[in-house]
C-alpha positions as CSV (number, residue, x, y, z in Angstrom):
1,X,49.8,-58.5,-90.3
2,X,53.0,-56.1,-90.3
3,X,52.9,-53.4,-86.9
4,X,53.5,-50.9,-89.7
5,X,49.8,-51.9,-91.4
6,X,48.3,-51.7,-87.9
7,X,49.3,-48.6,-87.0
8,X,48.2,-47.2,-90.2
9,X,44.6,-48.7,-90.1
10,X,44.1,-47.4,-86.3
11,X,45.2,-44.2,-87.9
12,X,42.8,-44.6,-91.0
13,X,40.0,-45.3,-88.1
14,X,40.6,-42.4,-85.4
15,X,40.2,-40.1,-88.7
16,X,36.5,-40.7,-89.0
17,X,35.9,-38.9,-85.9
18,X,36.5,-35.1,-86.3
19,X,38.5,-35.1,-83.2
20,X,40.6,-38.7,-83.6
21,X,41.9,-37.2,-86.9
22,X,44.2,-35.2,-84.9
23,X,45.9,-38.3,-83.6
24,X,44.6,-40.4,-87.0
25,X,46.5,-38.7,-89.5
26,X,50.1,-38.6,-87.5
27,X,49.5,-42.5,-87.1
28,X,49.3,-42.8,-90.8
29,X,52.2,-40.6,-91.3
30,X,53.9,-42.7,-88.7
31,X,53.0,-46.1,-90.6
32,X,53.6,-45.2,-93.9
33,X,57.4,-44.3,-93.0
34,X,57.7,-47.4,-91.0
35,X,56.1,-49.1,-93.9
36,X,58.5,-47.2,-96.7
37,X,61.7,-47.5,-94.7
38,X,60.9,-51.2,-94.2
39,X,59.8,-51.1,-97.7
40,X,63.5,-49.5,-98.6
41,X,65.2,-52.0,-96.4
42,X,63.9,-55.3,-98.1
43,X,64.1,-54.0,-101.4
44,X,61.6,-56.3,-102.5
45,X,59.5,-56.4,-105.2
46,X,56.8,-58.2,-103.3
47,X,56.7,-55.9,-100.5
48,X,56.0,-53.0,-103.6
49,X,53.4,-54.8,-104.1
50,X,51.8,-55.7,-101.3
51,X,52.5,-51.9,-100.5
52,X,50.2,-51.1,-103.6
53,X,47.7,-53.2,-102.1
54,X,48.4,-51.3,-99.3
55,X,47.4,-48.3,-100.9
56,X,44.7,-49.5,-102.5
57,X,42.9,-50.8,-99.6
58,X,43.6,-47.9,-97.9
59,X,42.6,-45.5,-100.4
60,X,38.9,-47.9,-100.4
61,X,39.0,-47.5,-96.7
62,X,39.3,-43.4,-97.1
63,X,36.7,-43.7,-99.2
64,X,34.4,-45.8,-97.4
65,X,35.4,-44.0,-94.3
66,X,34.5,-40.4,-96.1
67,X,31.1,-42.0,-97.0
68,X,30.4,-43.0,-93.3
69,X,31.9,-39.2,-92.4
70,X,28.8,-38.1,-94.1
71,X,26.6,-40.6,-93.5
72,X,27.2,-39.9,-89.9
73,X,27.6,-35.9,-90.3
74,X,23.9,-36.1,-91.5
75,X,22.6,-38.3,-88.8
76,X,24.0,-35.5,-86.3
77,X,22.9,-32.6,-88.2
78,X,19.4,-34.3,-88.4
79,X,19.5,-35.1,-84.9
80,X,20.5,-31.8,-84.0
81,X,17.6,-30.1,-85.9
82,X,15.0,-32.8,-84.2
83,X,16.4,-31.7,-80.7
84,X,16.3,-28.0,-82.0
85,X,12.9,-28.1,-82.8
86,X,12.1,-29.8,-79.6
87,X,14.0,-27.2,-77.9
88,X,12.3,-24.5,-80.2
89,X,9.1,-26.3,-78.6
90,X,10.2,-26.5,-75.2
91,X,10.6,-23.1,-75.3
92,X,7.2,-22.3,-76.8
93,X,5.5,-24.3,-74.2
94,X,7.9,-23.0,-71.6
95,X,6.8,-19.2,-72.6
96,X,3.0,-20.7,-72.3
97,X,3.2,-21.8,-69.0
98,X,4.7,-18.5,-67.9
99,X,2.4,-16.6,-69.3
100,X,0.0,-18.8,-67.7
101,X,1.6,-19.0,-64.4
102,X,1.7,-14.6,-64.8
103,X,-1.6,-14.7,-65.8
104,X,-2.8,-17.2,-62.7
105,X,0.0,-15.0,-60.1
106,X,-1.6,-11.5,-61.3
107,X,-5.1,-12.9,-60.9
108,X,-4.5,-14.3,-57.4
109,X,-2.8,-10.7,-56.4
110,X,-5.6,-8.8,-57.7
111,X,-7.8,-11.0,-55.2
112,X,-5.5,-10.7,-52.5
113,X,-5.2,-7.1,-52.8
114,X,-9.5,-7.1,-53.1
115,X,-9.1,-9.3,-49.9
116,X,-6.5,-6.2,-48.2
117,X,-9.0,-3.6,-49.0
118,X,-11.8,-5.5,-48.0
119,X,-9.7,-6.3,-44.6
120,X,-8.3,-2.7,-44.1
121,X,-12.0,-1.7,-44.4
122,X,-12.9,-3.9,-42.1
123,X,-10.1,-3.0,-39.7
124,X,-10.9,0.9,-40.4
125,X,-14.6,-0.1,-39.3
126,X,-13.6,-2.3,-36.2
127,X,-10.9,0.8,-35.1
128,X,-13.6,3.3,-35.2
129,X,-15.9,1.1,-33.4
130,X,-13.2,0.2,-30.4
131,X,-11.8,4.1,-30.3
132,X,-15.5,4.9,-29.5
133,X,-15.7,2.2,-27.4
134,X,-12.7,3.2,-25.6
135,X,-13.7,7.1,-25.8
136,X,-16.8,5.9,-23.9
137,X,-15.2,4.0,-21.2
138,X,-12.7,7.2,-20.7
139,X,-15.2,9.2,-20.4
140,X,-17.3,6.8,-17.9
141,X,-13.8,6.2,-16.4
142,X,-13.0,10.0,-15.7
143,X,-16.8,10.9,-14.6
144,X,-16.2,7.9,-11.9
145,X,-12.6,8.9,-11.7
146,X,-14.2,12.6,-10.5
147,X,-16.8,10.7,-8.0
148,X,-14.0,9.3,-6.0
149,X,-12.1,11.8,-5.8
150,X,-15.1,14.0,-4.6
151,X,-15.3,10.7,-2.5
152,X,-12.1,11.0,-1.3
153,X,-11.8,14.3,-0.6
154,X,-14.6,13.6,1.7
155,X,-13.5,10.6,3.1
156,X,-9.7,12.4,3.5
157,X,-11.9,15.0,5.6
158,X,-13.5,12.4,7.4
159,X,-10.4,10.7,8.0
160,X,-8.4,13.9,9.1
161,X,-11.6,14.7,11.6
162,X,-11.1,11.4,13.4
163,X,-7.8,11.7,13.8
164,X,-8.2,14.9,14.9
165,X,-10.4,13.1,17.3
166,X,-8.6,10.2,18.1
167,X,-5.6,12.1,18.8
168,X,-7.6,14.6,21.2
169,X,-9.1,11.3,22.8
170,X,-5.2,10.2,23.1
171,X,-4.7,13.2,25.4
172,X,-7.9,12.9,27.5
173,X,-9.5,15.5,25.1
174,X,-12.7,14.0,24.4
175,X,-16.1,15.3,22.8
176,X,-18.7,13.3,23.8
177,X,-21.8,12.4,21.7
178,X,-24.3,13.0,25.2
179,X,-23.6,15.5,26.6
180,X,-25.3,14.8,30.4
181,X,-24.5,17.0,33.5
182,X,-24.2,13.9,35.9
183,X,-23.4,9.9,36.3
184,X,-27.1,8.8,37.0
185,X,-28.4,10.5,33.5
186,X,-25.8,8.5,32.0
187,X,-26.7,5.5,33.8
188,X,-30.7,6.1,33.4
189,X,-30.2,6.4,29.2
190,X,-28.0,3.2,29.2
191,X,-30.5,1.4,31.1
192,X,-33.7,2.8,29.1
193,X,-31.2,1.5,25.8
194,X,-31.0,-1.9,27.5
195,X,-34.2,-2.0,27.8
196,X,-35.4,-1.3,24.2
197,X,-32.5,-4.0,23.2
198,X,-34.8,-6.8,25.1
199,X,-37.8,-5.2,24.2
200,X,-36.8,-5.7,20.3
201,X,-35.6,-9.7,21.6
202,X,-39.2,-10.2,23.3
203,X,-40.6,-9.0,19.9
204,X,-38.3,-11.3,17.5
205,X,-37.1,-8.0,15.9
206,X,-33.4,-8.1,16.8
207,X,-32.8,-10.9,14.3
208,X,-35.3,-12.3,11.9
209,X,-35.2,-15.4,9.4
210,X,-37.3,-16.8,6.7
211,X,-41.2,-18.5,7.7
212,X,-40.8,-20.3,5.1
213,X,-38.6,-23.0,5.9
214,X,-39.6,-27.0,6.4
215,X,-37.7,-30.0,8.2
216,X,-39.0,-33.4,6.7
217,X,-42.0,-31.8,5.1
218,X,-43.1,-30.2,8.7
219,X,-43.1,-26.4,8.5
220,X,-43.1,-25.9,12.5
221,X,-40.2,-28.3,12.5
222,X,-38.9,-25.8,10.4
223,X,-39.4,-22.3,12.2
224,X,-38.4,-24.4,15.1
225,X,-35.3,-24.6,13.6
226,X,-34.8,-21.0,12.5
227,X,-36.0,-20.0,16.1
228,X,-32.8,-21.5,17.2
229,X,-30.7,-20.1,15.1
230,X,-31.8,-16.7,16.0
231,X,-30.9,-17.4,19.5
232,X,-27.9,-18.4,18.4
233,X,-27.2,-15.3,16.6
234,X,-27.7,-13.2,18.9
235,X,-26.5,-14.9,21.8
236,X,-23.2,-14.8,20.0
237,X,-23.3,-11.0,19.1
238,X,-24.7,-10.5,23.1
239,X,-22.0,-12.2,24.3
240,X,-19.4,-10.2,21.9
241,X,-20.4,-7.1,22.2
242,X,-20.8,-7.6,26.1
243,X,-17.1,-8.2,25.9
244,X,-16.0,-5.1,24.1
245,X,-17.9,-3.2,25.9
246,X,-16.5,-4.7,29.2
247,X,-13.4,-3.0,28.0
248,X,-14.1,-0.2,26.3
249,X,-11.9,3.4,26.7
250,X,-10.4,6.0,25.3
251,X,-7.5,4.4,23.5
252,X,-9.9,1.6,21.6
253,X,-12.9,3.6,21.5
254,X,-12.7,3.6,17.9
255,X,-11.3,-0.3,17.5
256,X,-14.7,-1.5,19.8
257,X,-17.0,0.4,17.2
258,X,-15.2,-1.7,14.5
259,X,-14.8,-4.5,15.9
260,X,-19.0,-4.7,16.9
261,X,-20.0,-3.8,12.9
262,X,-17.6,-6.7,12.5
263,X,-19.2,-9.3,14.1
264,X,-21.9,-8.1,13.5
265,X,-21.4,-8.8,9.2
266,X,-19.5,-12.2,9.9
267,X,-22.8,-13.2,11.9
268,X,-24.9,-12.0,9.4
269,X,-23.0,-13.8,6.4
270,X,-22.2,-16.7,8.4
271,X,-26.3,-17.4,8.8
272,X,-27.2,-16.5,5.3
273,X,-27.9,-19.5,3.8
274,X,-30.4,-20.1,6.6
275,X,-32.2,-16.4,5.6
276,X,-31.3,-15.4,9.5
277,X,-29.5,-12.0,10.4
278,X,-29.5,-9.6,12.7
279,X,-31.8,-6.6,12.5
280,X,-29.7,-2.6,11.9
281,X,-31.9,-1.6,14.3
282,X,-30.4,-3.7,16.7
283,X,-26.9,-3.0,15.9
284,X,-27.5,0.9,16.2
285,X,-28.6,0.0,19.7
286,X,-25.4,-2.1,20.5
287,X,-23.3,1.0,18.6
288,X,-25.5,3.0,21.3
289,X,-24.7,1.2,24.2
290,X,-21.1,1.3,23.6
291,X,-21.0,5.5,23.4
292,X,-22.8,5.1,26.3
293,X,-21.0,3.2,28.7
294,X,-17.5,4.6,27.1
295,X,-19.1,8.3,28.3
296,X,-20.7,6.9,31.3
297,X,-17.4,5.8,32.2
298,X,-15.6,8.9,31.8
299,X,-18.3,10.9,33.7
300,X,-17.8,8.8,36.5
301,X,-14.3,9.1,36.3
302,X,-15.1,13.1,35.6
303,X,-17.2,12.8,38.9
304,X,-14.3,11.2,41.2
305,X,-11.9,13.4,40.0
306,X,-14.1,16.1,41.1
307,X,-14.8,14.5,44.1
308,X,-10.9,14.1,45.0
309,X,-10.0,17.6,44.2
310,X,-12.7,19.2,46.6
311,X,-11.6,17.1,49.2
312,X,-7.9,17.4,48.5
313,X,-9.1,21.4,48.7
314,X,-10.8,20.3,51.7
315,X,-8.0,19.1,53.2
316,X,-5.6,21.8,51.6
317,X,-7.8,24.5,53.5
318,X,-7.8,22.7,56.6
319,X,-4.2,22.0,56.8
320,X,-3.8,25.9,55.6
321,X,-6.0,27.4,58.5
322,X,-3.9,25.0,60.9
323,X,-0.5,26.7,59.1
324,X,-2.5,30.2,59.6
325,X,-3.7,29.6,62.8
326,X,0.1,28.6,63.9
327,X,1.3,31.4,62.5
328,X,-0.7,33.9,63.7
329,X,-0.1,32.3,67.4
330,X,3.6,32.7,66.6
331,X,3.2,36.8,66.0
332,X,0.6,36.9,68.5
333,X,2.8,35.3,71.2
334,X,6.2,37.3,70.0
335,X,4.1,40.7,70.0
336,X,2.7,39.7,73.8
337,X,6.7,39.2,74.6
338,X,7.9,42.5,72.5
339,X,5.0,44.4,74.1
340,X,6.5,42.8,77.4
341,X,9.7,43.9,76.5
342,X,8.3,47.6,75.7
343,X,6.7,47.9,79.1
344,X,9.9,47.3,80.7
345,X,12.6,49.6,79.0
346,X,9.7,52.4,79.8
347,X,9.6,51.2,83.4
348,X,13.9,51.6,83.3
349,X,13.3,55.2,81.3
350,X,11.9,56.7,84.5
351,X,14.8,56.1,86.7
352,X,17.3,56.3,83.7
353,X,19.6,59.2,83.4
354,X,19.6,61.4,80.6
355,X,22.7,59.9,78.8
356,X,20.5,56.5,78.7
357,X,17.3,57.3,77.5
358,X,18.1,57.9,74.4
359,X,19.7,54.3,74.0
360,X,16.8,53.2,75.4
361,X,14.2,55.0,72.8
362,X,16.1,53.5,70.3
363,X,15.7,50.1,71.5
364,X,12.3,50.6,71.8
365,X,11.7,51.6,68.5
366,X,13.3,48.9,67.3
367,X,11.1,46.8,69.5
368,X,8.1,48.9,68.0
369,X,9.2,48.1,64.3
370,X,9.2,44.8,65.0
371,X,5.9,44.5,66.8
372,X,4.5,46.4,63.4
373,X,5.9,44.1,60.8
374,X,4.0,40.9,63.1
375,X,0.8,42.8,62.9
376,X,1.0,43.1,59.4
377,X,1.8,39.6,58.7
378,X,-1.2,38.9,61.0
379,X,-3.2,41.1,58.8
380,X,-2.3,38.8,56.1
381,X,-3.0,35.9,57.8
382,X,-6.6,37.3,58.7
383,X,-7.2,38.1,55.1
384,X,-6.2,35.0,53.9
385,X,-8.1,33.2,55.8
386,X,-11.0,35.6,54.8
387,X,-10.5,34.9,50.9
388,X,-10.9,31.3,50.3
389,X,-10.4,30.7,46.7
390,X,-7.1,32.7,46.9
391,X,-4.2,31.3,46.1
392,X,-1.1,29.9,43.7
393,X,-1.4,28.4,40.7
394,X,1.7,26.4,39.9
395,X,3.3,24.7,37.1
396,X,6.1,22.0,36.8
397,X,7.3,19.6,35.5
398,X,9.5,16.3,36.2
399,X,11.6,15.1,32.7
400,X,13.1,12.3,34.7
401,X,9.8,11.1,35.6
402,X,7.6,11.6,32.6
403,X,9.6,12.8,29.5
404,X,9.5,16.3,27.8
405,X,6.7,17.7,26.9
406,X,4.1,17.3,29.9
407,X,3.9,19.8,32.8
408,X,1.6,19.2,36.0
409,X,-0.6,22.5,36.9
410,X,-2.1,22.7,40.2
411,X,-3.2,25.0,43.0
412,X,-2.0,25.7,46.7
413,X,-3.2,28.9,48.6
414,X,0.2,28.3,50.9
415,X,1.9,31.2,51.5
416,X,5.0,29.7,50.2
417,X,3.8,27.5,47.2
418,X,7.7,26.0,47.0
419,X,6.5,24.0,50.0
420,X,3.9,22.3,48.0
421,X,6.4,21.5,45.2
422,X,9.1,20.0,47.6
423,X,6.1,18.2,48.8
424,X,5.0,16.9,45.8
425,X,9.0,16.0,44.8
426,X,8.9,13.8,48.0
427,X,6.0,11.9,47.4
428,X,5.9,9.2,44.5
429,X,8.3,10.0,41.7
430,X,12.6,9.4,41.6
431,X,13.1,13.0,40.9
432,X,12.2,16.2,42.2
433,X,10.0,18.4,40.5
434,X,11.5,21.5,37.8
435,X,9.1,24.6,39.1
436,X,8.3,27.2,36.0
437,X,6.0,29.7,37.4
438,X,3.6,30.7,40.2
439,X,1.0,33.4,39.7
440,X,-1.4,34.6,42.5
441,X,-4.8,35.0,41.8
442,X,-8.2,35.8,44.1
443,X,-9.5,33.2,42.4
444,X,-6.6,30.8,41.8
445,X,-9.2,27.4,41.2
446,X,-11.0,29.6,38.8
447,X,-7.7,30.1,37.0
């Protein structure tokens, strides 16, 4: 077959598709003038004829080719209205189901919002119940809020008191709790609370256990056992509180009351599973003890003090009548020489001229003045001697020795009392003593 026949058959064949006829029809157009210019070339009778052929096949592949263009534009039109009405009933169902899914969606939010109101009810009833809850414990809170601070208050009082106390007790200032006049009534009450404290031993009240106790089944086994434990106990608290009471004074007064209630509640926990503790009673009494001796102490101490300064006066008045007593043999002995003196210028004043005399009363006036002024100092000395609580009180006070702050006072009935300061700066301490006043008084110890 001729190339030109070809190319119009491929062209006859892309026309049965709408879009190949485009390219179809050209092809045949292409052909045919290969085809006719060959055709014009040969000249040929037979090619005429096998061009009407040509034709004629080609107008029975047109129509054959028209017949399966509609054959095949029916099959696609069908097709297309199977799939429309497919689609038509994809869409139906597709609207079904959404209205179904919107039915089931507004359904389950109906309950859900049912289920918030049933919740923020809930919620609104739970709320109400903790806010009165919680009004309740504020108002518990602030009525114990108002006990402690009365509490505190009190205990800020109590607090301020003791240090008051402590401080005072710091200083030497110290009120005691029994208030006796003397060592041995100290000493008599301390013994008499001794006593009761082995008294309550002797009648198993200072610490006490449980009777009912048993050691393999044998009851006396068992307040054997709890016998020993209250010996224990309280030879343990004895020996402790002997010990801070050994040492008790004013600086740890306060610390040696703590630190018997403190053995005395480890003791006391310490034997609890055995049902054994020591008795309050017995405690008070320890508590007792310790006042005691701390006051019997200081009364002692009170007593010696006492005891030193009425023999340091002692002393002070016998070395001031031996200063007197020297002084007033000093005048004594000068106005024995002046009066001497006298007697003689008056023996010269007889035999003395005129001119002379006169010189000579004058020297014995000045003889005469003297002579008075000794008699008055030994008028002094006389009623000094006569007035024995008479004196200086002095006050001073040594920085280099002892800081700021703190000033000695003490008495002298010296008639200078500067001697008893320079004394005093030459007897124990690196520097001498600053003096701030002196002021004489009939009564100076009183002062």
């Amino acid at each position: 077959m001729n190339k030109e026949f070809i190319i119009i058959l491929v062209g006859f064949v892309l026309t049965i598709t709408i879009y190949g006829s485009i390219i179809g029809l050209p092809m045949i157009l292409i052909g045919a003038y290969l085809l006719n210019k060959k055709a014009n070339e040969n000249n040929s009778e037979e090619v005429i004829n096998e061009i009407n052929a040509k034709k004629e096949e080609i107008e029975n592949l047109n129509s054959q080719m028209e017949t399966i263009k509609k054959e095949k534009e029916a099959q696609i039109d069908k097709e297309l209205s199977e799939k429309q009405m497919k689609l038509d009933n994809i869409d139906e169902e597709l609207d079904k189901l959404e209205k179904e899914r919107i039915d089931e969606v507004d359904l389950k939010i109906k309950d859900k919002i049912t289920e918030l109101e049933n919740l923020d009810a809930k919620y609104e009833k739970l709320t109400q119940e903790k806010e009165k809850r919680l009004d309740e414990q504020i108002q518990r809170k602030k009525e114990l809020n108002e006990g402690l601070k009365y509490q505190l208050e009190t205990l800020e009082k109590e607090i301020v008191h003791a240090k008051d106390e402590i401080e005072m007790q710091e200083y030497g200032l110290y009120e005691p709790k029994y208030k006796f006049i003397d060592s041995v009534s100290y000493k008599e009450r301390l013994d008499s609370v001794r006593k009761q404290q082995k008294q309550m031993i002797k009648d198993k009240t200072a610490a006490v256990g449980s009777n009912t106790w048993t050691v393999d089944g044998d009851r006396r086994k068992g307040q054997k056992m709890i016998n020993d434990n209250i010996k224990q106990i309280l030879r343990n608290f004895n020996i402790e509180c002997e010990n801070v009471i050994s040492k008790v004074k004013h600086s740890n007064l306060e610390n040696s009351r703590k630190r018997i209630q403190k053995s005395y509640e480890q003791l006391n926990k310490l034997n609890q599973s055995m049902s054994v503790h020591i008795t309050p009673s017995y405690l008070n009494l320890k508590l007792d003890e310790l006042q005691l001796a701390y006051e019997y102490e200081l009364k002692l101490q009170e007593e010696k003090e006492l005891l030193a300064e009425a023999r340091e006066r002692e002393r002070e008045e016998k070395r001031l009548k031996k200063e007197l007593e020297r002084e007033k043999n000093k005048f004594n002995k000068e106005n024995k020489q002046i009066n001497q003196e006298i007697e003689d210028i008056k023996a010269k004043m007889t035999a003395a001229a005129e001119s002379e005399k006169a010189k000579l009363e004058a020297e014995i006036a000045k003889l005469q003045a003297a002579l008075d002024k000794n008699n008055e100092e030994i008028k002094k000395i006389d009623e000094w001697k006569e007035k024995p609580g008479a004196g200086y009180v002095y006050i001073i006070s040594n920085i280099g020795s002892f800081g700021e702050d703190v000033f000695k006072i003490g008495v002298t009935r010296r008639d200078n009392p500067e001697d008893r300061v320079r004394e005093l700066s030459s007897a124990s301490v690196p520097f001498k003593y600053d003096s701030h006043v002196f002021i004489f008084s009939k009564d100076a110890y009183g002062l």
